[in-house]
C-alpha positions as CSV (number, residue, x, y, z in Angstrom):
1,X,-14.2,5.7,9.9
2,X,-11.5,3.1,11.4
3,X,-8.5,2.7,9.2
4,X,-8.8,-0.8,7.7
5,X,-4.9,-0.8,6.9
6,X,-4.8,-2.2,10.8
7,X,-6.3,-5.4,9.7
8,X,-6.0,-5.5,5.8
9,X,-2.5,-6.7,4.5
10,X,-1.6,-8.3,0.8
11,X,1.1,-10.8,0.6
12,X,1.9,-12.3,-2.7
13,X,2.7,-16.2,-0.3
14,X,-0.6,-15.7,1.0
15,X,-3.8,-16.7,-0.8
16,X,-2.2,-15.6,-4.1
17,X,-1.4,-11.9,-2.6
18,X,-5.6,-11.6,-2.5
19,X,-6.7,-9.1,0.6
20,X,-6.8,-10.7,3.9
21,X,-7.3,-10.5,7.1
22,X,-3.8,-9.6,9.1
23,X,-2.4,-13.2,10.4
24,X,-5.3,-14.9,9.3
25,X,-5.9,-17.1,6.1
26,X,-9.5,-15.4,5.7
27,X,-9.9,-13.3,2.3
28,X,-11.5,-10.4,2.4
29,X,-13.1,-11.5,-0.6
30,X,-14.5,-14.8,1.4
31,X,-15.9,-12.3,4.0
32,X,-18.2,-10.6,1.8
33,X,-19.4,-13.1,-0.2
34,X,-20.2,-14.7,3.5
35,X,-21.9,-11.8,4.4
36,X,-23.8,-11.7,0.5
37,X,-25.0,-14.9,1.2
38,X,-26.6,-14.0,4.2
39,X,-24.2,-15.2,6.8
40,X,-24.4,-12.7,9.6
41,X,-21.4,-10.8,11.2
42,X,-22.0,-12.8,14.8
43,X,-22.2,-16.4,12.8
44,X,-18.9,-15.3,11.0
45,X,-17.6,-14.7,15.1
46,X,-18.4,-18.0,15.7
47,X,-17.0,-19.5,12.7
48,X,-13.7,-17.7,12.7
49,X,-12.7,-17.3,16.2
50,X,-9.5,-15.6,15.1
51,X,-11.8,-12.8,13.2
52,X,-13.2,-9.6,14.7
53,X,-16.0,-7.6,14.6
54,X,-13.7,-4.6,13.7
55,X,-11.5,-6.6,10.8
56,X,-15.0,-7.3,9.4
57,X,-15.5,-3.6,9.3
58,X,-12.6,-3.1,8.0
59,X,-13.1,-5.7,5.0
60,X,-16.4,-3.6,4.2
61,X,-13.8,-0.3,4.4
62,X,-11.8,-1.8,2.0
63,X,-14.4,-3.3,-0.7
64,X,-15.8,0.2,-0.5
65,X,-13.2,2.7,-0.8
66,X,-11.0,0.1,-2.9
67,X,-14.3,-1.0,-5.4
68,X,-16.5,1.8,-5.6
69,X,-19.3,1.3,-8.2
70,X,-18.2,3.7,-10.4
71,X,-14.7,2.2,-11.3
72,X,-16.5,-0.6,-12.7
73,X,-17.6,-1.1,-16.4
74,X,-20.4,-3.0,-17.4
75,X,-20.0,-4.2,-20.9
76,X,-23.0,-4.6,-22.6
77,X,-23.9,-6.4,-26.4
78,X,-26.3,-4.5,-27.8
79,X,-28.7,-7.3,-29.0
80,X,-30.8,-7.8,-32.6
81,X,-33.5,-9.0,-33.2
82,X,-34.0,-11.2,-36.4
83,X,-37.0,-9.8,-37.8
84,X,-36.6,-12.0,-40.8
């Protein structure tokens, strides 16, 4: 696995210190949310000529090694029904 730290960087002037893309504007958060929609990696190519098909990768590193599902919590209300 590439190292995504070659195209990742955080800077607290840019986009609110959110994930980016190195020298680009482009969130990592806006990539994958692209590619959740159904945007695929070539139309993201062609959209953002400044992006490449590796810092794409390396967005997907990150979300996955930075997000895994398990350090999430889903909070659930347990619901009741009104039998009355």
């Amino acid at each position: 696995m590439q190292d995504y730290r070659r195209f990742i960087t955080s800077n607290p002037n840019i986009l609110f210190g959110k994930p980016a893309i190195k020298d680009t504007r482009i969130a990592v958060e806006h990539i994958l949310d692209e590619l959740a929609g159904g945007t695929t990696i070539e139309q993201l190519l062609e959209e953002y000529p400044r992006l490449t098909r590796e810092a794409i990768y390396a967005a997907i590193a990150f979300v996955r090694i930075h997000y895994e599902p398990r350090s999430f919590t889903l909070l659930i209300r347990p619901q009741h029904d009104n039998l009355c």
